[in-house]
N, C-alpha and C positions, 0 to 999 in steps of 0.2 A: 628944090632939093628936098626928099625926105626926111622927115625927123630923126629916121633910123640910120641916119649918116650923122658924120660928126657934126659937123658946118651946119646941116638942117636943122641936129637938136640942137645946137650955140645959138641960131638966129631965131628959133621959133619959142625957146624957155631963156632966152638971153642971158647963159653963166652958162660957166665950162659944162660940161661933160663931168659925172661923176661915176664912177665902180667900186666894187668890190673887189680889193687884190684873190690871188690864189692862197696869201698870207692871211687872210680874213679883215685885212685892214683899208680904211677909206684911201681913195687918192679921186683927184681931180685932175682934169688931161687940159696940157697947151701946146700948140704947134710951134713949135722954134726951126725957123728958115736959117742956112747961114748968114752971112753979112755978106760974104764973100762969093762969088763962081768958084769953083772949083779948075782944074788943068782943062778941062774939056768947056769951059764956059756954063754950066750949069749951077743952079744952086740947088741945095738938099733940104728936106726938111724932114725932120722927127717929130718924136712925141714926148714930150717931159710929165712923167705925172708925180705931180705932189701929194706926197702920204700924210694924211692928215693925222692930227689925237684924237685918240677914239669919241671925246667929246666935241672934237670939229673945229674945236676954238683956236687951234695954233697948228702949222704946218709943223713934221716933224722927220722930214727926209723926202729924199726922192728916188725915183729910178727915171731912165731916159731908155729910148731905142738907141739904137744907128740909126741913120739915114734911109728913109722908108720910100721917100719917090724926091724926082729930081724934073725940075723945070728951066723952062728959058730964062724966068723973071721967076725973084721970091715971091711974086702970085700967084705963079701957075703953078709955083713949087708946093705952096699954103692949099691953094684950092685943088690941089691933087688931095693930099689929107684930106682936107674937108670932105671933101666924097667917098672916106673910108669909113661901113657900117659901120655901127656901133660894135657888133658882132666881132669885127675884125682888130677895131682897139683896143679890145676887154682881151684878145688874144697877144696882143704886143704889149700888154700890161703883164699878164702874165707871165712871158717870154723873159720882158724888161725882171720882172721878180725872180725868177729863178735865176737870170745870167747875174744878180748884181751878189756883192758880195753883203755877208750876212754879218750888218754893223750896228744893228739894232737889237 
């Protein structure tokens, strides 16, 4: 897998995935799978990224997507993510910023 995928950069620099919001603020990106299938038997999985302090030292909120891809098993559901560019999750970070509400 490419580094310029999510799952290539996690396994090749071993720690999340980190961006720049469109807010100008750090976050770092994790895949959260349901626990659960859904009515149709599938599970979902998003993206949670934690907004860090500008000095990095303590989390300090977050944003989430919705349900970005859907798999048989929460692995197939995780390694769909995983093989989203870098490109693509700096775009769902952004997306995830401007839908959330402004509590910060």
């Amino acid at each position: 897998m490419s580094e310029f995928t999510l799952g290539g950069y996690m396994a090749k620099h071993e720690r999340a995935a980190a961006f720049e919001g469109a807010d100008g603020q750090p976050y770092s990106v994790a895949i959260y799978v349901d626990d659960e299938p859904d009515e149709r038997g599938r599970y979902g999985a998003s993206l949670l990224f934690v907004r860090w302090a500008p000095s990095g030292d303590r989390p300090v909120g977050h944003v989430e997507t919705a349900v970005l891809t859907h798999g048989a098993t929460p692995g197939e559901a995780n390694d769909r993510l995983e093989a989203w560019s870098l490109f693509d999750v700096k775009a769902a970070l952004d997306e995830a910023i401007a839908a959330a509400p402004k509590s910060w």
